[in-house]
N, C-alpha and C positions, 0 to 999 in steps of 0.2 A: 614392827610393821607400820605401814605409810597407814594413818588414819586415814577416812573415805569423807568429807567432809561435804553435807548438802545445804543449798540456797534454798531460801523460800520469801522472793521479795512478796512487795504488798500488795503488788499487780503485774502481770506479766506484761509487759510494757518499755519496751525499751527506750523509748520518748520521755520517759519522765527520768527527771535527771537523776533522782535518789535511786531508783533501779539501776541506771548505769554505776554510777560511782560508788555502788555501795552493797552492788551484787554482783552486776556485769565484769565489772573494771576488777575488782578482788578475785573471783574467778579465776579470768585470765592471767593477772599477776601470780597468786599461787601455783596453778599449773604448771606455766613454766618456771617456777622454783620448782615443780617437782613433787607439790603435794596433792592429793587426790580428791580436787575441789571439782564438784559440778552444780549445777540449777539439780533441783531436789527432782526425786524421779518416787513415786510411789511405790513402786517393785524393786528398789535398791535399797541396800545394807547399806547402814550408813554410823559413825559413830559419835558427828558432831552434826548439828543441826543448826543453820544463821536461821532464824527469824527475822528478814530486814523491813522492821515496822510492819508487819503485818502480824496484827492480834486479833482478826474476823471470828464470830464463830466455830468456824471453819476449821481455821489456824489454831486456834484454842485445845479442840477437837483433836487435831494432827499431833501435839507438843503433847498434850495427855498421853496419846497412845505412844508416840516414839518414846515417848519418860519413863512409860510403866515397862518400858524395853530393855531398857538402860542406855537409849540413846541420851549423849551431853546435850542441853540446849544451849544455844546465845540467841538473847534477844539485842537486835540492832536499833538502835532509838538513833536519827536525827533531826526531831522536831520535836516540842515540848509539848505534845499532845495530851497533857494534864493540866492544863492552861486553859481555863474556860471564865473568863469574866462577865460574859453574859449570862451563864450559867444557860446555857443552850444545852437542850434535853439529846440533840446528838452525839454533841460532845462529852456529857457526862457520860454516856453509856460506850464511848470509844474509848473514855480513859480508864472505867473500872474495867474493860475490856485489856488494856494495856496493865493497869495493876495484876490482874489475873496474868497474862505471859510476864510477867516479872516476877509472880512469886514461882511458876515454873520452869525458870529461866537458872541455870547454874551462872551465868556474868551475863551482865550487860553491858554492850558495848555503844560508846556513845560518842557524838562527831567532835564534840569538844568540849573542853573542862568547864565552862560554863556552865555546858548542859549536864555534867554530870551532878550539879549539888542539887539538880529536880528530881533527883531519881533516886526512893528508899529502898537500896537493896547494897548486899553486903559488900559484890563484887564487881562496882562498874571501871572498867576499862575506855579509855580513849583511843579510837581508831581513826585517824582523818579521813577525810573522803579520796578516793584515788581515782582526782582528776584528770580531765582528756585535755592533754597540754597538745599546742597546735607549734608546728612547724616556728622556728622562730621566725623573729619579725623585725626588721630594723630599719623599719622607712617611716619613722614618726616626724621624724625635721621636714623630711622632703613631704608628708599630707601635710602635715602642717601649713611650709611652705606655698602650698598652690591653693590653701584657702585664701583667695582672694576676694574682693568684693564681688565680682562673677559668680562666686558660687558661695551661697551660703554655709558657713558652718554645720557639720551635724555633732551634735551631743547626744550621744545613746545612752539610754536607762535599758536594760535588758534584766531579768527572772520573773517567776512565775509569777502572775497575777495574785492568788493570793483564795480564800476561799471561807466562808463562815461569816466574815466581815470582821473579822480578828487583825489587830495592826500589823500589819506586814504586807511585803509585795506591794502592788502596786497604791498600793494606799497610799504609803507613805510616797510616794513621788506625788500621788494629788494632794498629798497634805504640804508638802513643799510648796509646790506649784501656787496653792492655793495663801500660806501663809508670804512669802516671795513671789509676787507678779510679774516683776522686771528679773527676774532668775536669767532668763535667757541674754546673754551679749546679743549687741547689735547684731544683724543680718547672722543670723545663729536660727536651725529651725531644731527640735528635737523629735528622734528617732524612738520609737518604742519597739520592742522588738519581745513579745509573750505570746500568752496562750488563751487570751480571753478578748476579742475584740469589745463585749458588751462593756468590761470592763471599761476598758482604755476610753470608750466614747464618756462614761459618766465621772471616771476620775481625771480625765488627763483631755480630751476636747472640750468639756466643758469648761473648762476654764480658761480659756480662747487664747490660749499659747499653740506657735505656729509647730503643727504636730502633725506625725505622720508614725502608720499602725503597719507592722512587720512583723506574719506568724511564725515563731521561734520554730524552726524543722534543723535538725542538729546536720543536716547536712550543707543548711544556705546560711548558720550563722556566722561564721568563718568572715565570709563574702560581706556579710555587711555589719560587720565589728569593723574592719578593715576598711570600710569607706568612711568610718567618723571619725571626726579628730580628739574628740575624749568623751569620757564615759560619767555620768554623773548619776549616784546610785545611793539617794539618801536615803535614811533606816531610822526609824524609829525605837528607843530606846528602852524592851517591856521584857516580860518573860517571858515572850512568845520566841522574841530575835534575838535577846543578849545571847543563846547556847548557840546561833547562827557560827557557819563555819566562816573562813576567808576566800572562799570558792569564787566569787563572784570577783572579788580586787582581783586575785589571781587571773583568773580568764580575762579579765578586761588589759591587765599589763601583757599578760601573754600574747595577747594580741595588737600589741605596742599603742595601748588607749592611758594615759595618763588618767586618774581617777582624782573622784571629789565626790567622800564621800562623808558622814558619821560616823564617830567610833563606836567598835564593839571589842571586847575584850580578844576576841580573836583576831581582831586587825594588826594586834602590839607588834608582830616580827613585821608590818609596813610600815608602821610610824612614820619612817625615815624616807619616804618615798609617798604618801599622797597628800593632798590637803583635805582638812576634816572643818565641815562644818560650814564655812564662808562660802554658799554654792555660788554665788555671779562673778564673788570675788575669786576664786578658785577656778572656775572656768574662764574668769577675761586672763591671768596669770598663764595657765596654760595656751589660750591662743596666742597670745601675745609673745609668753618666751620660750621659741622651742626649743634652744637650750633645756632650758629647765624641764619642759616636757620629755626630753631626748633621756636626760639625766633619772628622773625618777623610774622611766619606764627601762633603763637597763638596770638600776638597781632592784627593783621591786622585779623583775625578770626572775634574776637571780633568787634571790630570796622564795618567791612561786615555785622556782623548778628543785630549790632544796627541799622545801615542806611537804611539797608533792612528789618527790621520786618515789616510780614504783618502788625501787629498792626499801624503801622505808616501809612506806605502805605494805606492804610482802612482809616485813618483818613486826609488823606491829599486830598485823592480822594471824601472825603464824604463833605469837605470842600468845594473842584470845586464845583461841584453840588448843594449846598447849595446855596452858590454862584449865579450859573446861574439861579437857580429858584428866587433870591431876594429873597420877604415878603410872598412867595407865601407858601411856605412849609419848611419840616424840614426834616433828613432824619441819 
């Protein structure tokens, strides 16, 4: 018999990207495989249970009683919410919060091998995120092209702001900004495009680079990915970001943006397709040769729409679950 397998992201919220690609998006892939995935329903029988990053009280509370059922759990980790260098009294009590759904967790699934070596428990598995790939896109030569001195360059930085004051997000683009002044090429303005205006005024205005503030709604980012000519998206190298997926390189080539970004162990399958580290130098290259820009952004295409095919995704998640049920079923 078809398992019944229920979601429980960490917020009911479809706005936030980790509920999409990590409850939403797996959903609807398994479904139509055919397996009996839904968003968790309190009056339904269920035999596998995702936890996606949500270990509240609450949630705590819920994985006890479906356990003592014999419902299977998975808890879903994509951020290294065990990670507290301030030792900030919220964090510490989110991540013993997090230890506790891990020890009642039969596998943990986690967005990448990176992040699996933060997590002590017997059975963590690697799920990638299953990314909302956009329509292709093959007019990078011709934007390119019509950046003329008339119209300034844009270079977008696009993901979440960031929260706690932990290095990530939009930090790191003021810590750039701020160690690089001359970062931007001539007549070049940059685009921010998140979720926190307070943010962007103290890490990214302040620093008196010609900038302009666009609030991330998943249905206008499309529209202004697609009016910059590349995407400059540096990352600071800690425990926070090394388990960091490649979601971000992916969506910005998907959307025919040549990237310049830092490496992260999950960047390895682009190597071959962006520039790491040299931001002025890496952004004047790509305005300069759109060859070259035309070039990384169909390779790096390619490579995005392999690691993210639903089909994979479908079979890596169908694998968890198989998994957590053991000899019990198949699915």
């Amino acid at each position: 018999m078809t398992p019944r397998v229920g979601w429980v992201p960490f917020v009911d919220d479809r706005r936030v990207a980790s509920v999409r690609l990590r409850s939403i998006r797996p959903i609807e892939y398994l479904r139509r495989a055919g397996v009996n995935a839904q968003a968790f329903r309190g009056d339904g029988q269920y035999d596998v249970v995702v936890f996606q990053k949500a270990y509240s009280p609450g949630d705590l509370a819920l994985a006890r009683s479906l356990r003592a059922r014999g419902v299977r759990i998975i808890l879903d980790a994509c951020d290294n919410h065990l990670y507290n260098p301030s030792a900030i009294p919220a964090l510490e009590e989110r991540a013993q919060r997090l230890r506790e759904m891990m020890r009642l967790a039969g596998i943990v699934t986690v967005a990448t091998t990176a992040l699996a070596d933060f997590f002590d428990h017997p059975r963590v598995v690697v799920v990638d995120d299953a990314l909302e790939i956009p329509a292709p896109v093959t007019g990078v030569a011709t934007r390119l092209a019509t950046s003329v001195a008339a119209r300034r360059r844009q270079i977008l930085w696009f993901g979440a702001a960031g929260s706690y004051d932990l290095p990530f997000g939009m930090r790191d683009l003021g810590r750039a900004l701020r160690d690089h002044p001359d970062v931007l090429p001539c007549n070049s303005r940059l685009v921010v495009c998140s979720n926190a205006r307070d943010v962007f005024e103290r890490e990214v205005a302040a620093t008196g680079v010609v900038a302009s503030y666009r609030t991330w709604r998943r249905r206008t980012f499309s529209f202004v990915a697609r009016r910059a000519d590349v995407a400059l998206l540096p990352i600071s190298v800690n425990p926070y970001t090394v388990g960091k997926t490649s979601n971000r390189i992916a969506t910005a080539l998907l959307h025919g943006l040549p990237v310049v970004t830092d490496r992260l162990p999950s960047y390895a399958p682009f190597d071959p397709y962006v520039i790491y580290g040299t931001y002025r130098e890496g952004l004047e290259a790509y305005l300069a040769d759109r060859e070259l820009a035309r070039m990384h952004v169909a390779g790096g295409s390619v490579v995005a729409r392999e690691l993210y095919a639903p089909e994979r995704i479908t079979w890596q998640w169908r694998r968890a679950i198989i998994d957590a049920l053991g000899t019990r079923s198949s699915c």
